[in-house]
Short mmCIF file of the C-alpha atoms (twelve columns), coordinates in Angstrom:
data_MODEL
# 
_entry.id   MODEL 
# 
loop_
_atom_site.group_PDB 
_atom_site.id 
_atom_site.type_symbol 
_atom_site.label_atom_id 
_atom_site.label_alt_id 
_atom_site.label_comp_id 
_atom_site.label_asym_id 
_atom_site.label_seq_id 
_atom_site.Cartn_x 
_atom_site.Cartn_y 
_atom_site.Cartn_z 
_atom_site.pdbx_PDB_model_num 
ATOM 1   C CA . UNK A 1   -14.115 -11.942 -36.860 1 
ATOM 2   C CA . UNK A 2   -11.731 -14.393 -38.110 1 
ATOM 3   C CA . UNK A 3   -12.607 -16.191 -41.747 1 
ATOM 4   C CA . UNK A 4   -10.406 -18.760 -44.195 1 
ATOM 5   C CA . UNK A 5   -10.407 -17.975 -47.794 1 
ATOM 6   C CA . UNK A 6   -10.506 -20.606 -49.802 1 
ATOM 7   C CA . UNK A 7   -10.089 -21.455 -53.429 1 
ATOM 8   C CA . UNK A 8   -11.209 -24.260 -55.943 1 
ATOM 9   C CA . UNK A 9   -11.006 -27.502 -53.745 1 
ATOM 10  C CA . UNK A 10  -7.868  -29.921 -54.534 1 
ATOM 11  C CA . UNK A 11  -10.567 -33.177 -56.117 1 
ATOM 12  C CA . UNK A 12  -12.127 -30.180 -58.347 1 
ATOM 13  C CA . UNK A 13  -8.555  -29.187 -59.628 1 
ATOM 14  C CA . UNK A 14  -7.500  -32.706 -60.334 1 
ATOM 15  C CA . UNK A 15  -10.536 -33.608 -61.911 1 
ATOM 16  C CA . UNK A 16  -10.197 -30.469 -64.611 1 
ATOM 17  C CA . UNK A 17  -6.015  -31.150 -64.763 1 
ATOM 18  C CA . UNK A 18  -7.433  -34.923 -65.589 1 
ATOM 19  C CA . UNK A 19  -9.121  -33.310 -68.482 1 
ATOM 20  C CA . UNK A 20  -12.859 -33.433 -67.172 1 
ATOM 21  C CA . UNK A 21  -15.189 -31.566 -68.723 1 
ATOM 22  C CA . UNK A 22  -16.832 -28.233 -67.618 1 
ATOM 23  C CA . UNK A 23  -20.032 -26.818 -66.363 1 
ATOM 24  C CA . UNK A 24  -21.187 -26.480 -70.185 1 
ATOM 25  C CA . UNK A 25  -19.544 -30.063 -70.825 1 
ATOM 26  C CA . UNK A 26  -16.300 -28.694 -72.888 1 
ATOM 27  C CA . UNK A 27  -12.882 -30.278 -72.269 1 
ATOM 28  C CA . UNK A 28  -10.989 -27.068 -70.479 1 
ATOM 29  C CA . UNK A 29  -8.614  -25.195 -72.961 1 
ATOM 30  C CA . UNK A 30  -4.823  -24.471 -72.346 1 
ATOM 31  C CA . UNK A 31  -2.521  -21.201 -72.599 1 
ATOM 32  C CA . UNK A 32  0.610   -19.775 -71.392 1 
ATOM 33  C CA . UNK A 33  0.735   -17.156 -68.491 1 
ATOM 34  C CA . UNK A 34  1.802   -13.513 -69.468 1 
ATOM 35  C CA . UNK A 35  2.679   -13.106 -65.592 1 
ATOM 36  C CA . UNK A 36  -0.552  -10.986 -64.810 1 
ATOM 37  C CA . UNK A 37  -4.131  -11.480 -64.989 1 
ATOM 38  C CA . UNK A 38  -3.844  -15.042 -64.179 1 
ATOM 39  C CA . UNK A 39  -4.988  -15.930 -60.962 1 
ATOM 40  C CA . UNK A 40  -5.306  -19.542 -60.130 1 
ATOM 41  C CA . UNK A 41  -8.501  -20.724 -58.442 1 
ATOM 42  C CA . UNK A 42  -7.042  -23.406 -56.483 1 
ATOM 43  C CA . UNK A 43  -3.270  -21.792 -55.165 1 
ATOM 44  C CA . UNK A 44  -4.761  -18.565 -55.336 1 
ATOM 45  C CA . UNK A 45  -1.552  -17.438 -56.490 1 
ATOM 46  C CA . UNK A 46  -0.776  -15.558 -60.204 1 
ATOM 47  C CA . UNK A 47  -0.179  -17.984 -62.719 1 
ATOM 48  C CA . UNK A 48  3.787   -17.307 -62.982 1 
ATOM 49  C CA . UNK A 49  5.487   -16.034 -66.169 1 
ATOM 50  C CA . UNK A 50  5.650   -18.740 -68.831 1 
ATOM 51  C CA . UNK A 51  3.796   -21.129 -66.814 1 
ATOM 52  C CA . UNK A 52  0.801   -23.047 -68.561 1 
ATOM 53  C CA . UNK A 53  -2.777  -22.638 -67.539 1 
ATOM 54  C CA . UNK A 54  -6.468  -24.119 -68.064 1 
ATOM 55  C CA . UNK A 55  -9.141  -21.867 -68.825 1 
ATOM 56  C CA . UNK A 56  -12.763 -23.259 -67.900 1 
ATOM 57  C CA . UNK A 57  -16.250 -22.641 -66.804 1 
ATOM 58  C CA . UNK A 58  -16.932 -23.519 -63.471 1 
ATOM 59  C CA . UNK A 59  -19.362 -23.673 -60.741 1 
ATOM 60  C CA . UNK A 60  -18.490 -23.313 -57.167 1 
ATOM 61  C CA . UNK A 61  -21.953 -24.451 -56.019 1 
ATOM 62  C CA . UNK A 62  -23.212 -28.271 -55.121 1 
ATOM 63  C CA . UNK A 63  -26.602 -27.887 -57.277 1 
ATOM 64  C CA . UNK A 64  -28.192 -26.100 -60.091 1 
ATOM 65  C CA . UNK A 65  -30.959 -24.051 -58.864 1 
ATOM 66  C CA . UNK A 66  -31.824 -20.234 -59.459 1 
ATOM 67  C CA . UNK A 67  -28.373 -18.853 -57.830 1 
ATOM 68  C CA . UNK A 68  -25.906 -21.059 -59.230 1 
ATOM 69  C CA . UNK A 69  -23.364 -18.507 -61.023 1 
ATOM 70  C CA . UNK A 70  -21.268 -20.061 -63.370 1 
ATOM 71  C CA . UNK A 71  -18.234 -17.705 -64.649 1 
ATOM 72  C CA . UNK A 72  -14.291 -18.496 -66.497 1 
ATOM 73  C CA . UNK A 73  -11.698 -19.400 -64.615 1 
ATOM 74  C CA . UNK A 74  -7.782  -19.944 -64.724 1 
ATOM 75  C CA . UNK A 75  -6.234  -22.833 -63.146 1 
ATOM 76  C CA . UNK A 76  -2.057  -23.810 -63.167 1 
ATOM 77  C CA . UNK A 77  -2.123  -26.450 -65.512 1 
ATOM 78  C CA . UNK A 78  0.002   -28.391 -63.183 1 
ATOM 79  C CA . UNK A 79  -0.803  -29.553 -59.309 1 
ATOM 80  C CA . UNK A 80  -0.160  -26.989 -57.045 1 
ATOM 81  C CA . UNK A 81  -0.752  -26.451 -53.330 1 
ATOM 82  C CA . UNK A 82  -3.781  -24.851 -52.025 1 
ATOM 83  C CA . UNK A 83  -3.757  -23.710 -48.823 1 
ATOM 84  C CA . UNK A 84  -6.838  -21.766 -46.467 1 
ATOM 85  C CA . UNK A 85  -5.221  -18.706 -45.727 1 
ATOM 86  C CA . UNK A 86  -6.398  -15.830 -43.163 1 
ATOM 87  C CA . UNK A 87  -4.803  -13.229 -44.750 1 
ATOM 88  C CA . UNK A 88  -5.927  -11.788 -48.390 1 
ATOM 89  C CA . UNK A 89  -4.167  -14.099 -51.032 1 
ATOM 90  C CA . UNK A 90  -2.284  -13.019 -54.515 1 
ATOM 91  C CA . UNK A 91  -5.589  -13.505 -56.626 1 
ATOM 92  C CA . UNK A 92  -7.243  -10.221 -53.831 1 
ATOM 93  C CA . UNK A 93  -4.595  -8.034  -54.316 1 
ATOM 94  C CA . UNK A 94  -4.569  -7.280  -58.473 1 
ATOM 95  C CA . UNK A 95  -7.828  -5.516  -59.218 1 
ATOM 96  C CA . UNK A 96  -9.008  -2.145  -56.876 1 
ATOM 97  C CA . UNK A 97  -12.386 -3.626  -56.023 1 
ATOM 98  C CA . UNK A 98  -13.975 -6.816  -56.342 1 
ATOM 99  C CA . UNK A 99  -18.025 -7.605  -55.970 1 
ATOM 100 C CA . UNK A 100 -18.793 -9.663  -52.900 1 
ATOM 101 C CA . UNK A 101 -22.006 -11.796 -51.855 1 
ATOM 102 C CA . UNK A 102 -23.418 -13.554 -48.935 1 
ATOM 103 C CA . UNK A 103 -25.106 -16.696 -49.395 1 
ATOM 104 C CA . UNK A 104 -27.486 -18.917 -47.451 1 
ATOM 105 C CA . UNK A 105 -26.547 -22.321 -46.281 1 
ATOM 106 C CA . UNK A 106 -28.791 -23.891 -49.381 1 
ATOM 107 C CA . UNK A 107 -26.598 -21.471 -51.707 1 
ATOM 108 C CA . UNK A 108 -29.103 -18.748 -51.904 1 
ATOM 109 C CA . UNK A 109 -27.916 -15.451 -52.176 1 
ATOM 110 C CA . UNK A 110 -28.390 -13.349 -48.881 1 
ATOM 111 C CA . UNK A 111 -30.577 -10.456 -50.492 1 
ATOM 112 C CA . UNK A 112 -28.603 -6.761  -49.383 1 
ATOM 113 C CA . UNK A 113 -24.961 -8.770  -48.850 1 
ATOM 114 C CA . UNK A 114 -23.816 -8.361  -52.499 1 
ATOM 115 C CA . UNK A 115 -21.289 -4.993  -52.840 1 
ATOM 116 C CA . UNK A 116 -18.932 -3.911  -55.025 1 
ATOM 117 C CA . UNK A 117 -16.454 -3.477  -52.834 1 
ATOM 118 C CA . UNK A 118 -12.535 -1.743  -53.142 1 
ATOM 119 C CA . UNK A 119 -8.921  -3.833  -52.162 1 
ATOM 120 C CA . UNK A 120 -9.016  -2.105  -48.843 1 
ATOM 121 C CA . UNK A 121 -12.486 -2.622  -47.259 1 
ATOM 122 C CA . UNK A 122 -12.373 -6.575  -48.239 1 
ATOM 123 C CA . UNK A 123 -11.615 -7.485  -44.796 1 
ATOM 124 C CA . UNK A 124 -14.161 -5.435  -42.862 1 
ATOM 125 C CA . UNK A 125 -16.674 -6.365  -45.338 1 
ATOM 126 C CA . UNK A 126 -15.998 -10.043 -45.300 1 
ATOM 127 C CA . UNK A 127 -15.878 -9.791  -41.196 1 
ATOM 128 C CA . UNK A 128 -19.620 -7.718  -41.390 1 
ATOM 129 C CA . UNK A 129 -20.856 -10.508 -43.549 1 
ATOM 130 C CA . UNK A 130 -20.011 -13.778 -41.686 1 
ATOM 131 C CA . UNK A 131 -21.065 -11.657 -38.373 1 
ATOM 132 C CA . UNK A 132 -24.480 -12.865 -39.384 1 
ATOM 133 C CA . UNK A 133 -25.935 -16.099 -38.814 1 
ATOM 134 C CA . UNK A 134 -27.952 -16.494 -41.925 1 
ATOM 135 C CA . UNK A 135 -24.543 -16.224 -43.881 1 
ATOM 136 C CA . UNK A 136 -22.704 -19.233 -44.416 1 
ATOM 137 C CA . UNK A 137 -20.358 -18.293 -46.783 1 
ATOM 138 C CA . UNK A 138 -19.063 -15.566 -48.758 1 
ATOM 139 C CA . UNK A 139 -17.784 -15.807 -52.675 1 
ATOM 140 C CA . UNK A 140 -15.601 -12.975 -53.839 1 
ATOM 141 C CA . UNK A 141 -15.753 -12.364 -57.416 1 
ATOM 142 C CA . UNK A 142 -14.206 -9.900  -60.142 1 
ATOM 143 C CA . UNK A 143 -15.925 -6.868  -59.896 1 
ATOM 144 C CA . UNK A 144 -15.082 -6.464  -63.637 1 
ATOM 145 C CA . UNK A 145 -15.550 -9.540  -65.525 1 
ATOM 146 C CA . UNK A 146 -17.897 -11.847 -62.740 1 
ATOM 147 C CA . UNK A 147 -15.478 -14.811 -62.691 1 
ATOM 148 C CA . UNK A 148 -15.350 -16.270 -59.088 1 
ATOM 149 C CA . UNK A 149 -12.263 -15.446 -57.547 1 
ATOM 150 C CA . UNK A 150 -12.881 -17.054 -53.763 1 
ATOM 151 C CA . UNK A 151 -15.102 -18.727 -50.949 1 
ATOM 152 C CA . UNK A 152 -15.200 -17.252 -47.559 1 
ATOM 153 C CA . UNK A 153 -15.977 -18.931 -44.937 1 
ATOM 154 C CA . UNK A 154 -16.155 -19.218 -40.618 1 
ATOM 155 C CA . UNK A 155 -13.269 -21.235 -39.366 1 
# 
């Protein structure tokens, strides 16, 4: 099955680079990339060497309700291009495994799709997932630290 993975939509980005606030109303705070452990929400790409970043909570989810998961998140301080991309980006490539979760089209979770799940079975896991109807999309998340790394979704 064929998917897009998608990051932190390009009006979201602009909005936090604007200096909005957060999901717990705080102004999003600044640092400077080490060159590792970076990964930008919206390019989906490493923050590179030297480069400044924002640091916020977010929440990838239209309404507050029971599932909404709301977890840190890096973002390049300055615009940068976002792309849907087939293929596993930069930000799915640093850690060994990464926890994975179907949800409904109302944002439920999918009860028995969530996984902790290593680099090399993302793809057939994210293929078994949107394989079933009830699935709309899937959000890919550290495995270590819970901050929400991805959405998956049907092309």
């Amino acid at each position: 099955m064929s998917y897009l993975i998608s990051g932190m939509p390009t009006t979201e980005a602009s909005y936090f680079r604007d200096g909005g606030v957060d999901a717990y109303a705080n102004t999003p705070e600044t640092g400077i990339s080490s060159g590792s452990g970076v990964p930008c929400r919206h390019c989906l790409k490493i923050v590179p060497k030297g480069e400044g970043y924002l640091i916020f909570a977010y929440r990838p989810f239209g309404a507050l309700q029971p599932y909404t998961e709301t977890g840190p998140v890096f973002l390049c301080q300055f615009d940068c291009k976002a792309t849907p991309q087939e293929n596993l980006p930069d930000v799915l490539h640093a850690s060994p495994n990464y926890l994975i979760k179907g949800y409904t089209a109302d944002e439920r979770i999918k009860y028995g799709t969530g996984a902790i799940v290593a680099k090399e079975q993302i793809k057939a896991k994210l293929s078994a997932l949107l394989n079933d109807d009830a699935v709309a999309f899937v959000d890919v998340r550290s495995a270590q630290n819970n901050c929400w790394l991805a959405r998956v979704t049907r092309p």
